[in-house]
Backbone bond lengths (Angstrom), bond angles and torsions (degrees), N, CA, C in turn:
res aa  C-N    CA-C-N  psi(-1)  N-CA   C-N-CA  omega(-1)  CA-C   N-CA-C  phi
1 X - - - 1.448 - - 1.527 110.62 -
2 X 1.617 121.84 -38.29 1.567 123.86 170.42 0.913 99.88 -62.93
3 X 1.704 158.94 -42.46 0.844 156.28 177.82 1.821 119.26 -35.74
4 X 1.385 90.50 -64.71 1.362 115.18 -156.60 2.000 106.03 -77.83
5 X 1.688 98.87 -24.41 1.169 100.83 -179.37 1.678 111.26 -87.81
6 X 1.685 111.89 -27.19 1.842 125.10 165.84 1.170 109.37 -57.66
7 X 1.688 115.80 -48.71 1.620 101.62 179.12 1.685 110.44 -69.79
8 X 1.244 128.38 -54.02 1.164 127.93 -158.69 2.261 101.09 -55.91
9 X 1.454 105.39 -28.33 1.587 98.79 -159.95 1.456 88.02 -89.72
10 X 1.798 130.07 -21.00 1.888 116.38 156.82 1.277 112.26 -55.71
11 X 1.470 108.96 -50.21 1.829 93.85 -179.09 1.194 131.73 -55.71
12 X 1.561 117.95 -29.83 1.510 131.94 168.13 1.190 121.22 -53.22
13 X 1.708 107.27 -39.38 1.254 114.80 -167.61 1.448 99.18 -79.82
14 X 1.191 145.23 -53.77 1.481 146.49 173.34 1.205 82.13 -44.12
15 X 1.585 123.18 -82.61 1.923 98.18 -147.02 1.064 130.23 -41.87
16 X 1.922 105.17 -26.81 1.484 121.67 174.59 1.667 123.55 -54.05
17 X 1.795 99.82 -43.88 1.500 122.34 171.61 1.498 105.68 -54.96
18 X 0.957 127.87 -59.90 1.676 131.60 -159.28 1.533 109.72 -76.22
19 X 1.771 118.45 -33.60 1.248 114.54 176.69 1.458 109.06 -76.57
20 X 1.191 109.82 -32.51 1.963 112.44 179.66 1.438 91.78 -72.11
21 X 1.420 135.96 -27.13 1.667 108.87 -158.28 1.970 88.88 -85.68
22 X 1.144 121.69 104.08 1.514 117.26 160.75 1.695 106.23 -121.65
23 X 1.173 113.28 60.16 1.685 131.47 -168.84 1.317 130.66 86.11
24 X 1.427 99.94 -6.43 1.672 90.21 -178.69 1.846 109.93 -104.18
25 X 1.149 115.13 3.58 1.248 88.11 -167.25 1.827 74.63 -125.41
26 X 1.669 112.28 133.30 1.399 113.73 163.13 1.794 123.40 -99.37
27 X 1.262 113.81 169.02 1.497 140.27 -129.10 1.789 83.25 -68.57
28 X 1.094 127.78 -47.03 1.623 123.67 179.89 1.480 92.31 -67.48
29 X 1.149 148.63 -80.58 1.689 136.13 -167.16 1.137 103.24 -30.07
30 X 1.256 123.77 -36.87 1.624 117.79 -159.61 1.511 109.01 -82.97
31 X 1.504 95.78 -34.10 1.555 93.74 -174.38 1.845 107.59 -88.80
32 X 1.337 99.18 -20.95 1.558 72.98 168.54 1.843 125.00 -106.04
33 X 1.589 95.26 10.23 1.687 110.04 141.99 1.590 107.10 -46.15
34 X 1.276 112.43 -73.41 1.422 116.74 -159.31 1.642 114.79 -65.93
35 X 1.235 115.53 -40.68 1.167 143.41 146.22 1.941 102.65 -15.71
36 X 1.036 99.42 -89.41 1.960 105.21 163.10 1.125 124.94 -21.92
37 X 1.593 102.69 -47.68 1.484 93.73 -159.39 2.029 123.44 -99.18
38 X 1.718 82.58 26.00 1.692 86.50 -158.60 1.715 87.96 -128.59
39 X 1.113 90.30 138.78 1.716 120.34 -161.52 1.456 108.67 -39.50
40 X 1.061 117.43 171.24 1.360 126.85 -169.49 1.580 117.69 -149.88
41 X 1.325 121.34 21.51 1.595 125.26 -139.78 1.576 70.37 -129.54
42 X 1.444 92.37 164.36 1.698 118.90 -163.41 1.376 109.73 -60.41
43 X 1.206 122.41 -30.81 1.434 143.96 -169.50 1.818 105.65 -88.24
44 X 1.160 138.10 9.87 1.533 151.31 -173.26 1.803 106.56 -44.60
45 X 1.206 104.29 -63.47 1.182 119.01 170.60 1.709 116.43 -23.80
46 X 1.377 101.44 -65.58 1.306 130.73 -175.45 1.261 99.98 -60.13
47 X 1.354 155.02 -82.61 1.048 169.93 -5.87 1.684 116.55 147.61
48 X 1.454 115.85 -15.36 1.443 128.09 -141.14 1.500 134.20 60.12
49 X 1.192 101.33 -15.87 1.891 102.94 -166.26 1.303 114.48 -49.06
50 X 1.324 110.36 -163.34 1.830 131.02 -176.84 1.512 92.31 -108.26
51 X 1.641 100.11 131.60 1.708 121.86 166.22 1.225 108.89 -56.23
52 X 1.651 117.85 -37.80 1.476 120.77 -156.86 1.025 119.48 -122.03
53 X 1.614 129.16 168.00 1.950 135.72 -173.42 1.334 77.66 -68.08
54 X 1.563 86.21 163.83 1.574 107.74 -161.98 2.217 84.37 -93.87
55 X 0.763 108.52 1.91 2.384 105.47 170.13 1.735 92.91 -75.20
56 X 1.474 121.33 -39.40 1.295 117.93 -137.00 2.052 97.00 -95.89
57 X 1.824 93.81 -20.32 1.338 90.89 178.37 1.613 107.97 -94.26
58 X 1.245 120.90 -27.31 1.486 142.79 160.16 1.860 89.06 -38.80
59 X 1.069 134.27 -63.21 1.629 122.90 -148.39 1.808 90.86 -95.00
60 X 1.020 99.00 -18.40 1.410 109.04 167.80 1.692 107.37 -54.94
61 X 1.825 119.48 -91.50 1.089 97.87 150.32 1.639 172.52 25.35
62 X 1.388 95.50 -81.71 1.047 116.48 175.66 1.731 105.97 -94.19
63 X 0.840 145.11 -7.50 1.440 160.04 -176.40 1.926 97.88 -99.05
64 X 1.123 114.62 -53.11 1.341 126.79 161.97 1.927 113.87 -27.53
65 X 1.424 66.37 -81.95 2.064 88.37 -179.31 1.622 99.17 -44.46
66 X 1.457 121.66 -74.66 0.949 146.50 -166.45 2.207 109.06 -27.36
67 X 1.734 85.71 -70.21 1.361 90.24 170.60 1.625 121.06 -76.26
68 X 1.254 135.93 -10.84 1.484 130.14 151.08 1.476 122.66 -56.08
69 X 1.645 108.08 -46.63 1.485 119.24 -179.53 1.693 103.65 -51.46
70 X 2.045 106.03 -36.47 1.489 95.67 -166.02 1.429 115.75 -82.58
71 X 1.314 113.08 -2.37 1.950 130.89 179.18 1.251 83.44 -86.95
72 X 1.289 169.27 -113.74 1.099 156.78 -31.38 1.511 88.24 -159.46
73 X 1.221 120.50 -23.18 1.815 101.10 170.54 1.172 95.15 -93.22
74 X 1.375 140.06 -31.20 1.254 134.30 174.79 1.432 136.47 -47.68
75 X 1.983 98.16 -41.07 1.463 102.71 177.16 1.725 88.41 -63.43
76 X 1.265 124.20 -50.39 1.651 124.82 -144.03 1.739 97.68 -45.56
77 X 1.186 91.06 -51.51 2.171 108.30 -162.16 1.542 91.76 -79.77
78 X 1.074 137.65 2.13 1.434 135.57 155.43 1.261 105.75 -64.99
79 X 1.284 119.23 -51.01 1.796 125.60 -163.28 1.552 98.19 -109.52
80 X 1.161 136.40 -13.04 1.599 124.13 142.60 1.096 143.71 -110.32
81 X 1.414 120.72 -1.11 1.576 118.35 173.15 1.305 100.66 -58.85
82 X 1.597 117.75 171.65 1.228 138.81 -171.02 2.030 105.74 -131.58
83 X 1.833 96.01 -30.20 1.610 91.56 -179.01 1.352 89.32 -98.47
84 X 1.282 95.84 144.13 1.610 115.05 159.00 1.193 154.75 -38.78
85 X 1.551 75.81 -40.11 2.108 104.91 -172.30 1.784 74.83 -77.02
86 X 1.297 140.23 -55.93 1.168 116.91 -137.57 1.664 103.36 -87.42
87 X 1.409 114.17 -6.85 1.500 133.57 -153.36 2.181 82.25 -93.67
88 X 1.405 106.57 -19.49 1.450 102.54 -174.92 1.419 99.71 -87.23
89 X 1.375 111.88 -51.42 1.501 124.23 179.88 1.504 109.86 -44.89
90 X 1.317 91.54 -57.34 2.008 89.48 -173.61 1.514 120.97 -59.72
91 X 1.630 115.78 -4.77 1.494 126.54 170.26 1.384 100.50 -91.27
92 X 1.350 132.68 -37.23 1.584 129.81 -164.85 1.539 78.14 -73.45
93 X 1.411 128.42 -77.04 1.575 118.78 -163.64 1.527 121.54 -33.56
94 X 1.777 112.52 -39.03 1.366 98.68 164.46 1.278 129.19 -49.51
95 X 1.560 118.54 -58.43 0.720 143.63 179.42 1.620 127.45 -44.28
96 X 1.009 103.38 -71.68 1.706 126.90 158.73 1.684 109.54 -34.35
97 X 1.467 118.34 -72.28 1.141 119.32 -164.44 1.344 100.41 -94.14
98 X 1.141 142.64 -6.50 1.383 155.10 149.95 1.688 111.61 -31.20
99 X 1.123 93.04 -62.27 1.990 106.14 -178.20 1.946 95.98 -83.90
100 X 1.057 106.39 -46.49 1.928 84.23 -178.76 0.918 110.82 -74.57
101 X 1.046 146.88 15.05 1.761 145.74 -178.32 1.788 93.27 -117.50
102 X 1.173 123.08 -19.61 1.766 120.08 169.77 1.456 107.40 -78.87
103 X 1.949 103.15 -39.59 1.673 110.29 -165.04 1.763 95.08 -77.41
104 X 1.508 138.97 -16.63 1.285 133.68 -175.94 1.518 109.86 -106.33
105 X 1.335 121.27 -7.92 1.109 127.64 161.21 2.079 117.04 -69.43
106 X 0.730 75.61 -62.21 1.945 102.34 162.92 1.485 95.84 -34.50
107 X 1.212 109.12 -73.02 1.661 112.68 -154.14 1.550 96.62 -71.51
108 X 1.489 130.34 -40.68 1.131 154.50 176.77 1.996 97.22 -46.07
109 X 0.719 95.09 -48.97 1.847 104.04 -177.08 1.514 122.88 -73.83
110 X 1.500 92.31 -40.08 1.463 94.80 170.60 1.938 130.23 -95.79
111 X 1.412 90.86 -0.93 1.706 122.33 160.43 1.790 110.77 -76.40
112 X 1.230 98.37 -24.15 1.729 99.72 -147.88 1.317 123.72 66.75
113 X 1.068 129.32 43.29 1.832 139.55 -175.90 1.700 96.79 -81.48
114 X 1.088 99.00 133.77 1.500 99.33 166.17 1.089 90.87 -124.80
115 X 1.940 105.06 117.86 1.333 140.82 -179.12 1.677 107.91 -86.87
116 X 1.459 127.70 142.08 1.656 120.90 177.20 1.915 102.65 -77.09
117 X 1.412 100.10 130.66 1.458 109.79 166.58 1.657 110.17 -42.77
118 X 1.055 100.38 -32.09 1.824 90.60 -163.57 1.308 105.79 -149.91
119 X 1.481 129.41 166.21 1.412 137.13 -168.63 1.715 109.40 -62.18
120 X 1.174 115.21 151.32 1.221 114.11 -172.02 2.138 97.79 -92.44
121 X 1.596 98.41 172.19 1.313 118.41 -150.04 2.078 97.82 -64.95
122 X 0.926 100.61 -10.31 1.625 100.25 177.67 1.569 94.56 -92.48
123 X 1.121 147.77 -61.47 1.188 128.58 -164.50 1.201 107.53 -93.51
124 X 1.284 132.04 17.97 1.720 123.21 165.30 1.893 85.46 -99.25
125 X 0.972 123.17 -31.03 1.688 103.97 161.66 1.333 139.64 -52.97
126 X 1.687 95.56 -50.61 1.891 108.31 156.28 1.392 90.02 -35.66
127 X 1.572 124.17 -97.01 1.072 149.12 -130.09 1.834 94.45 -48.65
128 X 1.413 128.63 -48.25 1.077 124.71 176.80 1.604 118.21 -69.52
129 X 1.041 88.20 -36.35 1.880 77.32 174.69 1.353 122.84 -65.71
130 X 1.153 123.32 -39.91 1.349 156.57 145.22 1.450 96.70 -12.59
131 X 1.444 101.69 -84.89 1.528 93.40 -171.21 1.538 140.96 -66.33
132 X 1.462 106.56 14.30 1.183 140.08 -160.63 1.551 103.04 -100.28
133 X 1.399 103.31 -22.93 1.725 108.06 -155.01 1.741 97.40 -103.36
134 X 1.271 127.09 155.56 1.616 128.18 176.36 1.350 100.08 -134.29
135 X 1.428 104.02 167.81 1.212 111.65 163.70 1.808 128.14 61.50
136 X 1.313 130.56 -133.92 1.626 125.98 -175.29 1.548 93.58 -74.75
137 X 1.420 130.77 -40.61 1.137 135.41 -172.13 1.887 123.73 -76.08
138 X 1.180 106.19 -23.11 1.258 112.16 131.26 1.449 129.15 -46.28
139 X 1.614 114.88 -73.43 1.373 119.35 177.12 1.368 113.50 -27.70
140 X 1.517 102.63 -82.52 1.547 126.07 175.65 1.768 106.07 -17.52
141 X 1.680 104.75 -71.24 1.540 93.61 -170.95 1.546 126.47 -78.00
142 X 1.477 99.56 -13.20 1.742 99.70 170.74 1.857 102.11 -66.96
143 X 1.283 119.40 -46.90 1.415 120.41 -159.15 1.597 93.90 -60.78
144 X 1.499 121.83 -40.22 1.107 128.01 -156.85 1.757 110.84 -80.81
145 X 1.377 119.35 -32.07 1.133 130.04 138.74 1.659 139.79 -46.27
146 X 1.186 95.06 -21.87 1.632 108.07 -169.72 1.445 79.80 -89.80
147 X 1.409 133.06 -60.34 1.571 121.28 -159.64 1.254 102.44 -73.28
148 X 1.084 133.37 -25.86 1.973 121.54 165.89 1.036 111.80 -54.11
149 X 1.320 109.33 -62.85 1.525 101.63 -172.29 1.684 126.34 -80.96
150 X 1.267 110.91 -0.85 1.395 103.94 157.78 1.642 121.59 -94.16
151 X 1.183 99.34 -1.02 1.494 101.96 168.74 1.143 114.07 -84.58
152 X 1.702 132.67 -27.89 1.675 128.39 175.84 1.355 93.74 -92.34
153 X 1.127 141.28 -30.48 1.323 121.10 -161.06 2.022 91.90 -88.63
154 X 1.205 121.38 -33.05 1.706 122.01 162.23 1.545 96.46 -36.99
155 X 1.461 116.62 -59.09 1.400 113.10 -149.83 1.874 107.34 -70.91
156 X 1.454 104.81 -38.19 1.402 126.63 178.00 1.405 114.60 -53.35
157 X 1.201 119.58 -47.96 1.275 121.32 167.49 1.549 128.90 -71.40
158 X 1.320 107.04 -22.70 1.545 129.94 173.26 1.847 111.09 -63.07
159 X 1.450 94.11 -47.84 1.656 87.30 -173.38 1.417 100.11 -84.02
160 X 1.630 116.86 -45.97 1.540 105.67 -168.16 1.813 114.55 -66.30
161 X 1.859 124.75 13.68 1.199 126.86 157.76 0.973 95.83 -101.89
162 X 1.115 155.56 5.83 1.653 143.41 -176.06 1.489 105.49 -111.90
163 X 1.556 117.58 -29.21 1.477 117.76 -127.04 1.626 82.06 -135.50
164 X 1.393 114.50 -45.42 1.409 110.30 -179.82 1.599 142.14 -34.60
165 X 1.155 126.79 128.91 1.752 124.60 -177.90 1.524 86.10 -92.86
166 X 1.056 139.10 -80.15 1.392 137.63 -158.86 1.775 111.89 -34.31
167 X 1.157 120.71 106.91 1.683 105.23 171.31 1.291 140.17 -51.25
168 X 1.497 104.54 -33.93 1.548 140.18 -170.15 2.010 88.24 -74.01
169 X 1.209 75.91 -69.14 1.883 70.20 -170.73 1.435 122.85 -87.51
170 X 1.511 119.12 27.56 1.362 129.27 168.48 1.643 86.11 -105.67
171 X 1.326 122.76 -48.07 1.192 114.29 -173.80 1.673 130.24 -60.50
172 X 1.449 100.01 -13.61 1.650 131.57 -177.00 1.685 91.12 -80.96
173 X 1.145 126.37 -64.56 1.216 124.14 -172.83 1.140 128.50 -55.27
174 X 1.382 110.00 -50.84 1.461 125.62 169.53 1.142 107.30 -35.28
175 X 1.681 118.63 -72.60 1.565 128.48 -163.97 2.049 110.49 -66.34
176 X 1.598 106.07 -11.71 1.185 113.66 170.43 1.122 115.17 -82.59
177 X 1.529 124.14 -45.20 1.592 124.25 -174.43 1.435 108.03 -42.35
178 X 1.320 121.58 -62.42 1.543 113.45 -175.25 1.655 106.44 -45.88
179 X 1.188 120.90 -78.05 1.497 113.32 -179.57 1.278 128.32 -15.91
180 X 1.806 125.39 -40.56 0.934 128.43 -132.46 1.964 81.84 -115.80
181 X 1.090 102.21 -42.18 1.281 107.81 163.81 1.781 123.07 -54.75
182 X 1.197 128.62 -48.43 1.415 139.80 169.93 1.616 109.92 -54.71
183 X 1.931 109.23 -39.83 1.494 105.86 175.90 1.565 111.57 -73.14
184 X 0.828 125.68 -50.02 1.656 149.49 171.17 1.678 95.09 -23.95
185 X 1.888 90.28 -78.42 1.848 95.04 175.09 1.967 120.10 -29.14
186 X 1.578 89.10 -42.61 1.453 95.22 -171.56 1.329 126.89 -79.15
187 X 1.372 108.45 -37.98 1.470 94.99 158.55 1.180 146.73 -92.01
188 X 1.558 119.39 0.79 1.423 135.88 124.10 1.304 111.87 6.36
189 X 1.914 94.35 -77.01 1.412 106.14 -154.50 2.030 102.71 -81.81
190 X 1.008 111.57 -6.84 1.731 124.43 -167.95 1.566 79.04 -96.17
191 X 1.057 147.57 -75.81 1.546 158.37 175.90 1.730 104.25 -13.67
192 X 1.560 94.30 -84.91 1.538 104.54 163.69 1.276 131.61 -18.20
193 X 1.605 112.64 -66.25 1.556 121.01 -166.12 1.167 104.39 -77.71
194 X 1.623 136.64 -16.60 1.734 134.65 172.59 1.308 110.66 -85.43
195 X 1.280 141.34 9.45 1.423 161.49 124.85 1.754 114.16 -17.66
């Protein structure tokens, strides 16, 4: 009967999520709405809930968004950059954040994380302005974008290995920080030389 009454008050709560989302609330709020509202007690498994503190599904999340936003500016500056170095970069970003967004999906599934389908409302703005821009001025603001956001997502991964309860996804971070750090280095130096 706990069963039947936990699942039925998650389903409410989504239907509740999806009828309130009519533009204002984006795809990471929602998921770590839903995220909230699903149990946390020893028995999770059983029950549907989340394996993990609700920080660890939060960086979850946001780590989510984060590495989709970096596939999806990547395909863009694939088919518009003009410099090279960055026309190489924007394939490593597929690539790169391509497979950790499968390896946090994974862990995400077997947590019960409900991850957002799609980038949240700040980087579907990047992403539009972005596509607005041609040519050196393109370059300029993708490169200039690439070093923002590898500097919070550097920092994001930094605390949730330091700071993390979840093992699985402290252990995700950890093995990400270097990566994220080496891209960072790189477009620094791609940043720099279009100066």
């Amino acid at each position: 009967m706990k069963k039947i009454i936990y699942s039925l008050s998650i389903a409410a709560a989504a239907l509740a999520f999806q009828s309130c989302n009519s533009g204002t609330k984006d795809t990471k709020e929602t998921a770590d709405s839903v995220n909230k509202t699903k149990d946390t007690t020893s028995n999770v498994m059983a029950t549907g809930g989340i394996a993990v503190e609700p920080s660890d599904a939060e960086f979850a999340t946001k780590a989510a968004v984060g590495g989709m936003a970096e596939v999806e500016l990547g395909k863009m500056a694939l088919t518009k950059a003009t410099n090279t170095q960055l026309k190489d970069f924007a394939k490593m970003m597929v690539s790169d954040h391509g497979k950790a967004n499968e390896e946090l999906m994974l862990i995400a599934k077997n947590k019960n994380i409900t991850l957002p389908a799609a980038v949240d409302e700040d980087h579907q703005k990047k992403m539009n302005d972005l596509s607005k821009k041609s040519g050196k001025d393109f370059d300029k603001a993708y490169a200039e974008a690439m070093v923002d956001g590898h500097k919070s997502t550097l920092k994001l991964m930094q605390d949730e290995s330091k700071d993390g309860k979840d093992a699985d996804l402290k252990a995700f971070a950890s093995k990400t920080t270097p990566v994220v750090q080496a891209h960072l280095d790189m477009i620094n130096k791609i940043h720099d030389s279009m100066k």
